[in-house]
NURO-955807 format. One record per residue (C-alpha): x, y, z. Coordinates in steps of 0.001 Angstrom, whole numbers, plus 500000, padded with zeros to 6 digits. Each point is the difference from the previous one (the first is absolute). Layout:
! residues N
@east X, north Y, up Z
...
***
This chain:
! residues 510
@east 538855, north 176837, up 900910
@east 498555, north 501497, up 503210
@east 498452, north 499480, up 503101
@east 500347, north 497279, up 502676
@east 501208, north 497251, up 498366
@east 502177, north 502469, up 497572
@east 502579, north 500048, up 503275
@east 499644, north 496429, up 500244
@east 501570, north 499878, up 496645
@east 501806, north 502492, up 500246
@east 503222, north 500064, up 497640
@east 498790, north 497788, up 498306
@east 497367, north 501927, up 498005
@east 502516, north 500498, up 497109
@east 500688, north 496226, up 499485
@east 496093, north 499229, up 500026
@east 499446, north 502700, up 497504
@east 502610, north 498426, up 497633
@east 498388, north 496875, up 500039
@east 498174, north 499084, up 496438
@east 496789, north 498154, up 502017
@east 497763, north 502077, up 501765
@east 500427, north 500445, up 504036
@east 497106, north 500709, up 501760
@east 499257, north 499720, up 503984
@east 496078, north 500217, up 501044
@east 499078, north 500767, up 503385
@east 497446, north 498330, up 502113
@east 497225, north 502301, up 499394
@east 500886, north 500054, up 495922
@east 502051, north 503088, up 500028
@east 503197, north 500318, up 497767
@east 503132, north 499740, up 502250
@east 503171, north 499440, up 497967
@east 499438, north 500568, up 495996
@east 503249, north 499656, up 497592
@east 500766, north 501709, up 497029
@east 498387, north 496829, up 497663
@east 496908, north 499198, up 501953
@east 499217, north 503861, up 499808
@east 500505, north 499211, up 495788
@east 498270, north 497246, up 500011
@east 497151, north 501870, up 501879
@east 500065, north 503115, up 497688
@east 500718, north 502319, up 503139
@east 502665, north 500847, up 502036
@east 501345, north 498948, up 503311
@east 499227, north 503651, up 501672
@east 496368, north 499843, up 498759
@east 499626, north 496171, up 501349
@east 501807, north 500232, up 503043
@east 497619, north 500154, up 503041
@east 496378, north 499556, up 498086
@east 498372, north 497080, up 500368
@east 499427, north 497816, up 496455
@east 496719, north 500404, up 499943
@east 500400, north 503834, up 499759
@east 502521, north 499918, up 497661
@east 498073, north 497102, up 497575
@east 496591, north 500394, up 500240
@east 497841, north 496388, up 500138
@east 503753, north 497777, up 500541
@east 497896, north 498976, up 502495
@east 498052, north 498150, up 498153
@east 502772, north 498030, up 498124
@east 501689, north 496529, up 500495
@east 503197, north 501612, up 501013
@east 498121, north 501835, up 502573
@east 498977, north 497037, up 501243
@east 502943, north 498501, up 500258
@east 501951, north 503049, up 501938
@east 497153, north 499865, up 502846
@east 500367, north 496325, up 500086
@east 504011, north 500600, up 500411
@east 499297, north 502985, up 502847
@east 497479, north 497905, up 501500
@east 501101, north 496345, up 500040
@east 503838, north 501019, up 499384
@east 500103, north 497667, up 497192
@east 501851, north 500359, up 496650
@east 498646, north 500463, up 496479
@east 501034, north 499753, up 496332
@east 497969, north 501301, up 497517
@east 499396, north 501282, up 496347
@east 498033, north 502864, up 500057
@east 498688, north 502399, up 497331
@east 499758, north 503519, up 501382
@east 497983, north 502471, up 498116
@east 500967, north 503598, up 500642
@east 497199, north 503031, up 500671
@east 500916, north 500975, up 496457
@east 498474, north 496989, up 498558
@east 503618, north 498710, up 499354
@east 501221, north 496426, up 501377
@east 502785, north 497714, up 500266
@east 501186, north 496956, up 501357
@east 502098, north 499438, up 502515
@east 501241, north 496559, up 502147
@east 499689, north 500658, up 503705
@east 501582, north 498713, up 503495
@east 498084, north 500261, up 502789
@east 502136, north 499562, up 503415
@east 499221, north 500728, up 503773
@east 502360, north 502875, up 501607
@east 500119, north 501237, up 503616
@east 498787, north 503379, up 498542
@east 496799, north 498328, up 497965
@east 500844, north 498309, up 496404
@east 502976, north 500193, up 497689
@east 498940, north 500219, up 496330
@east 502173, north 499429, up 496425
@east 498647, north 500356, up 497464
@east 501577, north 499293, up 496169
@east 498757, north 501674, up 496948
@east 498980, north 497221, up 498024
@east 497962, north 501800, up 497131
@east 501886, north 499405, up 496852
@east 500165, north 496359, up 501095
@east 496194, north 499451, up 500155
@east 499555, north 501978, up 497120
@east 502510, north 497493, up 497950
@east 497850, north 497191, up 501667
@east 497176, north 501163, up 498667
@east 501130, north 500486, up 496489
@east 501434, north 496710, up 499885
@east 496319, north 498149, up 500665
@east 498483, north 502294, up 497707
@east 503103, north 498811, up 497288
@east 499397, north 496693, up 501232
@east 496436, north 499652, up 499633
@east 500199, north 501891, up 496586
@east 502708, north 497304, up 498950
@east 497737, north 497394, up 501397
@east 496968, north 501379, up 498086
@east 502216, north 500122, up 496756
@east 500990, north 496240, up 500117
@east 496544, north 498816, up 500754
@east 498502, north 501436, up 497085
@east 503109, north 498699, up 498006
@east 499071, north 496775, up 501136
@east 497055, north 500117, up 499227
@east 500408, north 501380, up 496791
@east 502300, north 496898, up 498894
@east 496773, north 498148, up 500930
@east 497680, north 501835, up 498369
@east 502455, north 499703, up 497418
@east 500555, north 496332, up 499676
@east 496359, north 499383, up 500536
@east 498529, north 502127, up 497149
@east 503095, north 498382, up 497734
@east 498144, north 496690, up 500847
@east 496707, north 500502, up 499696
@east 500687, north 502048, up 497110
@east 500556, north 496273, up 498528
@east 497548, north 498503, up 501219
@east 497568, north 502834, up 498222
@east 502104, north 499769, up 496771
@east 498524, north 496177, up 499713
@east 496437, north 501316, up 501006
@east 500095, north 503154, up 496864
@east 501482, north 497418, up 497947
@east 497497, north 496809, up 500677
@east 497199, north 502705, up 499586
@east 500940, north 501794, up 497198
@east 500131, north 496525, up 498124
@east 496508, north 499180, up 501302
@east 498407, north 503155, up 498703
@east 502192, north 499687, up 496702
@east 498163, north 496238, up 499314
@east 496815, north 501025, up 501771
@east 497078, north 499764, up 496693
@east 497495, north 501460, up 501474
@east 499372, north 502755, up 502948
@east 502910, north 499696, up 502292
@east 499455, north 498306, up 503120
@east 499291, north 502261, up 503046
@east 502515, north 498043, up 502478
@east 502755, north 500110, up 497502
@east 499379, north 503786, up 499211
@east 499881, north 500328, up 504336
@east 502781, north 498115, up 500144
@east 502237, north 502605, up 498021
@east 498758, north 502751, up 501190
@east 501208, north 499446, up 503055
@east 503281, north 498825, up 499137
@east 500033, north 503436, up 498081
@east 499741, north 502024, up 503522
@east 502024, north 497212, up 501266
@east 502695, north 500915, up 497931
@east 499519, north 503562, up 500468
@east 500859, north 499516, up 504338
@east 502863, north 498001, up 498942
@east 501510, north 502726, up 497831
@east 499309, north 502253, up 503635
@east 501975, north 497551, up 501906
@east 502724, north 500063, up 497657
@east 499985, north 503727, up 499780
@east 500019, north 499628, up 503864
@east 502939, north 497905, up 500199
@east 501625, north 501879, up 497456
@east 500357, north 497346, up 497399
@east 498098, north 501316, up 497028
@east 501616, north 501445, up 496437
@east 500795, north 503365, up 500117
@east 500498, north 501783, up 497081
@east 501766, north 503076, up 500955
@east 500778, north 503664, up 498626
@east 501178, north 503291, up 501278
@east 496873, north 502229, up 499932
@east 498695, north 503206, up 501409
@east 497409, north 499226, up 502828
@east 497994, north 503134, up 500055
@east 499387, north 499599, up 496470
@east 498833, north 496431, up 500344
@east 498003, north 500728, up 502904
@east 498439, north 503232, up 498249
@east 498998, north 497194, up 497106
@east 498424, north 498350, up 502588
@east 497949, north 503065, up 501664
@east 496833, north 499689, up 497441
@east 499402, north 496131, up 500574
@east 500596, north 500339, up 503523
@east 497467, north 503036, up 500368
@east 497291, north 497246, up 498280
@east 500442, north 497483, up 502676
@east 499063, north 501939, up 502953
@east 496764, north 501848, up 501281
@east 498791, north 503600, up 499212
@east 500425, north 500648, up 503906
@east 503815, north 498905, up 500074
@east 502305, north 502652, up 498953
@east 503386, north 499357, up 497795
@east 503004, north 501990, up 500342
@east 503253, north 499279, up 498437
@east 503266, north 502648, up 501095
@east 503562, north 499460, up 498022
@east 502842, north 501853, up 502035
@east 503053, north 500355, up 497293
@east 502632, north 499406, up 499814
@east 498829, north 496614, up 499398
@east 502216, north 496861, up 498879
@east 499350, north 496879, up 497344
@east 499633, north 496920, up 501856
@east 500362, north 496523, up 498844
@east 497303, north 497713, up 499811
@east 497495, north 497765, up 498180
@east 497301, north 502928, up 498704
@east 497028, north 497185, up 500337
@east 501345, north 499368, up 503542
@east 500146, north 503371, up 500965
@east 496508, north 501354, up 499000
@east 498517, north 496928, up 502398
@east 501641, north 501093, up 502625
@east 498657, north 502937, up 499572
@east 496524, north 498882, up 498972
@east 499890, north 497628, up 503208
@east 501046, north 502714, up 502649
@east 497124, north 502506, up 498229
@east 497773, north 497070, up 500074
@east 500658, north 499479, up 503825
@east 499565, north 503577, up 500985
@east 496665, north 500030, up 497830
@east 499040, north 497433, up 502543
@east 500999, north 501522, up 502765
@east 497331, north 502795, up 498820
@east 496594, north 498841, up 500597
@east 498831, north 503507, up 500613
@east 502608, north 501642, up 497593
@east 502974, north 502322, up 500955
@east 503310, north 500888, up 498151
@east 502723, north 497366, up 498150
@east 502744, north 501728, up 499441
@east 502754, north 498660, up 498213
@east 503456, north 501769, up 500193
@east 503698, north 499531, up 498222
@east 502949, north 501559, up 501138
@east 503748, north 498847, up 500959
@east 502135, north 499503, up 502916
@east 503362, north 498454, up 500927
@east 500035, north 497154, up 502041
@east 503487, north 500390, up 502278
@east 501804, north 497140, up 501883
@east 497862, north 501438, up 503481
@east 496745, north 499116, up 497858
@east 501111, north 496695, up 499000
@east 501530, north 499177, up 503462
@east 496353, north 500308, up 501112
@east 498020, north 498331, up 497384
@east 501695, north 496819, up 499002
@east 499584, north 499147, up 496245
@east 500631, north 503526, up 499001
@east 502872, north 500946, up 498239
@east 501885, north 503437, up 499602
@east 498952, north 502766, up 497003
@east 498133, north 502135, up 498321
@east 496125, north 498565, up 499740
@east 497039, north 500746, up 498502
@east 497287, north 500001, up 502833
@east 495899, north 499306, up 498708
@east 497409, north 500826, up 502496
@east 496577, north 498952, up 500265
@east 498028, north 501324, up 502974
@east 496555, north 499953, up 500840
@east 497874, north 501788, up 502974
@east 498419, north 497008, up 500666
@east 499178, north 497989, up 503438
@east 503874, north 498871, up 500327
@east 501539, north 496700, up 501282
@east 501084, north 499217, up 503593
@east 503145, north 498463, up 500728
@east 499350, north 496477, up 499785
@east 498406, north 500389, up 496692
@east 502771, north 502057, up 498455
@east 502632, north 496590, up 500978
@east 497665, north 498085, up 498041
@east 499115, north 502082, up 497324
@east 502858, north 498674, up 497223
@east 498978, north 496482, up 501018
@east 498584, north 497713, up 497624
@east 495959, north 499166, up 500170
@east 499892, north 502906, up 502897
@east 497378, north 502623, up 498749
@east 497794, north 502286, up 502312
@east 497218, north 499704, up 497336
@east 496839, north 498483, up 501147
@east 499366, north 498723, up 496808
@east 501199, north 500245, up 496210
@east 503766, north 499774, up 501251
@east 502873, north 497885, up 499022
@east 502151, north 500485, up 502636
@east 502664, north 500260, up 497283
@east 499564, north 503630, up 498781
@east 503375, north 501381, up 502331
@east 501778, north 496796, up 500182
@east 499888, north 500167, up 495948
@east 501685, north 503720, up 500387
@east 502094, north 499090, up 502402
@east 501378, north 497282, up 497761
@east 500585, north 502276, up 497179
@east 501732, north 502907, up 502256
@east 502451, north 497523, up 501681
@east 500574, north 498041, up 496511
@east 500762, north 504019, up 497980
@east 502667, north 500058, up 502627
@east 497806, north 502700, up 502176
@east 498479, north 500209, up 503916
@east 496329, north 500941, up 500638
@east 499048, north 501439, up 503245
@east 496565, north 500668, up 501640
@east 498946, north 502693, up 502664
@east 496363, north 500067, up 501069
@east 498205, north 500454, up 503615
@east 496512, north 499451, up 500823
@east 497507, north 502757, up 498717
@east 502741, north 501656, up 498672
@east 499724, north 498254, up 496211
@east 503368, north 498296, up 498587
@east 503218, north 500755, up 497755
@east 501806, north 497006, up 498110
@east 503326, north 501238, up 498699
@east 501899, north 498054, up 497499
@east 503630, north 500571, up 499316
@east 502047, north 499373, up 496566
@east 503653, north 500339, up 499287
@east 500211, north 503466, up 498072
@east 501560, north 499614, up 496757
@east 501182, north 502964, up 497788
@east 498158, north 500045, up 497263
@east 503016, north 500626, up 497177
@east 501196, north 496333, up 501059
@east 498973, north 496364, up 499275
@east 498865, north 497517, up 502114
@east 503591, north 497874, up 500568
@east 501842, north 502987, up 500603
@east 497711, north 502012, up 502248
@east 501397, north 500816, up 503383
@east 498546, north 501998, up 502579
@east 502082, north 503075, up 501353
@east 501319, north 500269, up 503356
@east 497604, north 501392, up 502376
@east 500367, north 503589, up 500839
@east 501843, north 500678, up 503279
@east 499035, north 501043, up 503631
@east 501310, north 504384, up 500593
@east 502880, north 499810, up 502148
@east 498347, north 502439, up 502824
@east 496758, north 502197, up 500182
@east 499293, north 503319, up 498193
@east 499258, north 500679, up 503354
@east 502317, north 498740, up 502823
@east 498957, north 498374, up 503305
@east 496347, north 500958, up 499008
@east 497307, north 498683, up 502129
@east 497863, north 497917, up 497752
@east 496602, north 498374, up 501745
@east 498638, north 496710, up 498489
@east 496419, north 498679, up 500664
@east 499545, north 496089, up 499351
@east 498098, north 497959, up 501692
@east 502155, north 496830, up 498936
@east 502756, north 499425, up 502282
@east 502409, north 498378, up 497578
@east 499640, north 503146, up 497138
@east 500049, north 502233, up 502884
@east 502981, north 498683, up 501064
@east 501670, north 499362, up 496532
@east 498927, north 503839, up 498879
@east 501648, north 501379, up 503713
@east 503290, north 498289, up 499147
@east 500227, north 501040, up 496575
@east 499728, north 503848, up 500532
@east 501958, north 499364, up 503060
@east 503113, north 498828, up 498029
@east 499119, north 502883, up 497635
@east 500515, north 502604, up 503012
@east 496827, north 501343, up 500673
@east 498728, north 499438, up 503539
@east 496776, north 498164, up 500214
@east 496810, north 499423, up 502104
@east 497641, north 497489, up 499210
@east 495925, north 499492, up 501023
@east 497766, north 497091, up 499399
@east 496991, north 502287, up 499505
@east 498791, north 502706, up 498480
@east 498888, north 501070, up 503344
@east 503329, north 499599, up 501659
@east 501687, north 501710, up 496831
@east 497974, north 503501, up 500581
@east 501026, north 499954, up 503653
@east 503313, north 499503, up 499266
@east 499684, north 502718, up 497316
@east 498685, north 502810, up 502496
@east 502162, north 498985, up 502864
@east 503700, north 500106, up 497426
@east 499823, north 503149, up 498325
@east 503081, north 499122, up 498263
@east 498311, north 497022, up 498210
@east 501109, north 501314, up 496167
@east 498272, north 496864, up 498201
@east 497196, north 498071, up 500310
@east 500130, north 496405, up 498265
@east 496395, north 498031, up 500479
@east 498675, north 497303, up 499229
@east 496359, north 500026, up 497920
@east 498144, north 497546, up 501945
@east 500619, north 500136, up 503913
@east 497757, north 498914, up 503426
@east 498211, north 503121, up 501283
@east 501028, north 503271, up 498025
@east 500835, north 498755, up 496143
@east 502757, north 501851, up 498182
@east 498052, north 502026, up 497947
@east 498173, north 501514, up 503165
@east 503617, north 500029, up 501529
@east 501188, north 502577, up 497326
@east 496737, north 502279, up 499791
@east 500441, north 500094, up 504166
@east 503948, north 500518, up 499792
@east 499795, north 503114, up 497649
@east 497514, north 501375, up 502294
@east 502385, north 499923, up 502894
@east 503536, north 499998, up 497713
@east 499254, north 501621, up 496274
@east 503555, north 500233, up 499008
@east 500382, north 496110, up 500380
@east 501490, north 497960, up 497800
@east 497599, north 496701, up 498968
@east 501094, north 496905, up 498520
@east 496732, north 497241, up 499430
@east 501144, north 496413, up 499665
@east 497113, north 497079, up 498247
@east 500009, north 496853, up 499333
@east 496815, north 501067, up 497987
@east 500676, north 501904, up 496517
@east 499479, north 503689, up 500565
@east 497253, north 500611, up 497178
@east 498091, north 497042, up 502217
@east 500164, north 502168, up 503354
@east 497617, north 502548, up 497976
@east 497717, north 500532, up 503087
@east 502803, north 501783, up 501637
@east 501076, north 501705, up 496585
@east 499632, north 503599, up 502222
@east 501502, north 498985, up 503185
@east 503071, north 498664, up 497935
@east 500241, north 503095, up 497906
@east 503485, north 501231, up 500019
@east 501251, north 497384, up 501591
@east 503409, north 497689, up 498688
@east 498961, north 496294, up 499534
@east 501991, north 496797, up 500165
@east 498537, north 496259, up 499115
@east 500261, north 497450, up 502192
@east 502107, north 497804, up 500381
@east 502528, north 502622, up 499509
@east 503990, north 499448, up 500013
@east 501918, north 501544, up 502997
@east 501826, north 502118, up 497258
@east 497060, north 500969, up 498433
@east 498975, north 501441, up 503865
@east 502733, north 501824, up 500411
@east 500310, north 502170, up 496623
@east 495670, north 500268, up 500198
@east 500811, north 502053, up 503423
@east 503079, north 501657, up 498468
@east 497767, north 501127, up 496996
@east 497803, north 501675, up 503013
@east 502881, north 502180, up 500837
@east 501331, north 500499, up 496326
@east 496011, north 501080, up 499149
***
């Protein structure tokens, strides 16, 4: 601590500079007076380089910020403040800190807590919350669905039967309303069997099968159904496990998430339809409730069409929602959703506007030597204790906050040191400012420069960089980058923190 007001303090330097919350004093005309040891932390400086320079010098455009605001109003109208203020960093970097704001004879007296961790726990706790939330609504309503369709089911059983018996006695040509009458009560029937798949109340007749070879079965029909100007890929990553379900259940699934892309194709484009599995760990299921621990079978079904925003995406599971014009249901999704929940798995979706979709259905992995009552999924694999590659400086580009922050923490605990950017644009700054940047993780889709432009730009300024691509879309449906992404290690979103962490070790091992 220098200057001035450093012999003001005096002795007293060395106490400030133990203290845990940040110590700042802020002259009159916005220059940096007294700085401790933590408010130089929490600024990512230190106190020499602060001391004497104004703010503005030091943090180009914290003029323009409420905190800013507040410190003049302090200096000017010696009043006192108390904030929480995110502070974003020139490296693109931010955090969150709670601030004090008090008058001083020398100008303003700021302290300032790190309070980063905290937010971040905030924030996954409403995003657990809402999840949770989302997850009993559509329980609910599947009960009702449920109980309805169980109802009416009766109701139609008299309507078959009293018909039926009318066309049995009928003599002559049978009678037009009476004919009308069960047709519809035929599709009637079929919407309450959707409902009941919906609210996962229909038979199941299960067995332990291999999915790949149902779904390669499946491949011809499903080829029939859609247009010349659609193409049809289907990619099986072994090792692959049995899963157990109802066979009939499983190929509509199926059929109804190829049927939805196919739709989402006016103008054709690329289904691609994908098998591989993961491990769900407890991190995974701490974040998506419903979920349960083990080995799975993941099915993919993406398409490059149009895409869904976020309000259609809540909705999309929801009974008699469709985005159809015409011809729809509304009970396509609802139906699979039914039958994933009811085979004991989770189904996720990923899509953004103009960017096409990905529907991703997970099933309890079963090995296929054992029956179905004794199956039991093995323990997920575990997280490497420390990095191939200690204290390694890892940068991650997201543009959402909460995987952003999620992704930072993880390869944090892991030991690597990490910088994070919520563009593409801010990434390959970052990237030519840090030459000691070892790997690049990036998101596909990003505002401004997208991750595939990212890494073509990156290896122009950094070829011996180490890449790491994270989707939520299946890679053999990102084919219009297919020579951007060349070379280049892939991981699926949603991905599991552990899964993270050895994907960036395998970087180092490769």
């Amino acid at each position: 601590m220098v200057g001035d007001t450093g012999r003001t303090v005096g002795g007293y330097a060395s106490m400030l500079d133990a203290l845990l919350e940040g110590f700042q004093v802020i002259g009159f005309d916005f220059r940096y007076l007294v700085v401790n040891a933590a408010a130089a932390r929490h600024g990512r400086s230190s106190a020499d380089r602060l001391t004497g320079r104004t703010i503005m010098a030091c943090y180009p455009g914290i003029d323009e910020t409420p905190m800013f605001a507040r410190l003049k109003a302090c200096l000017e109208q010696r009043s006192s403040h108390v904030l929480e203020n995110y502070f974003r960093f020139p490296d693109g970097s931010g955090a969150w800190f709670e601030l004090r704001i008090e008058p001083v004879p020398q100008g303003a007296c700021v302290l300032s807590i790190d309070i980063s961790e905290r937010k971040a726990a905030e924030a996954s706790l409403r995003s657990n919350t809402s999840r949770l939330h989302e997850a009993e609504r559509m329980e609910a309503l599947g009960l009702l669905a449920a109980g309805i369709a169980h109802e009416f089911n009766n109701v139609l059983g008299v309507m078959l039967g009293i018909g039926e018996t009318s066309l049995a006695r009928a003599e002559g040509p049978v009678p037009a309303d009476v004919e009308g009458m069960m047709s519809a009560a035929q599709r009637a029937t079929e919407l309450t069997n959707q409902l009941l798949a919906y609210g996962r109340k229909q038979q199941l007749r299960s067995e332990v099968l291999d999915p790949a070879a149902l779904i390669e079965r499946m491949e011809a029909t499903l080829r029939r159904t859609i247009p010349g100007d659609i193409e049809l890929r289907l990619r099986v990553t072994p090792p692959l496990g049995h899963v157990e379900v109802d066979p009939a259940q499983l190929e509509k699934v199926v059929r109804n998430l190829v049927h939805n892309a196919r739709d989402a194709l006016p103008k054709g484009g690329l289904i691609a339809i994908e098998l591989s599995e993961l491990a769900f760990d407890a991190d995974y299921v701490r974040l998506h409730p419903g979920t349960h621990e083990g080995r799975h079978v993941m099915i993919a079904v993406s398409d490059t069409g149009s895409g869904m925003d976020v309000d259609t995406q809540a909705r999309i599971f929801q009974p008699f929602f469709s985005t159809k014009d015409r011809g729809g249901s509304g009970l396509g999704l609802s139906t699979v959703w039914g039958i994933v929940k009811q085979s004991g798995g989770h189904i996720w979706v990923y899509s953004e506007p103009g960017h096409g979709t990905s529907f991703k259905v997970y099933l309890p992995s079963v090995p296929s030597g054992e029956s179905p009552r004794s199956s039991r999924p093995p323990a997920p694999a575990s997280v490497p204790a420390a990095p191939l590659a200690p204290q390694a400086r890892v940068l991650v580009a997201e543009d959402d906050a909460l995987l952003r922050t999620l992704a930072e923490h993880t390869l944090q605990s892991a030991g690597y040191q990490v910088k994070t950017a919520r563009s593409g644009d801010q990434a390959l700054a970052m990237l030519k400012a840090d030459e000691g940047i070892l790997v690049l993780i990036t998101d596909v889709v990003m505002p401004g420069l997208r991750g595939p432009e990212l890494i073509v730009q990156a290896r122009l300024v950094r070829p011996e960089l180490k890449v790491l691509c994270t989707s939520g879309y299946a890679l053999s449906a990102l084919e219009d980058h297919k020579a951007q992404l060349a070379n280049v290690a892939f991981l699926d979103k949603p991905y599991l923190p552990s899964s993270l962490v050895k994907a960036v070790r395998g970087l180092f091992e490769a």
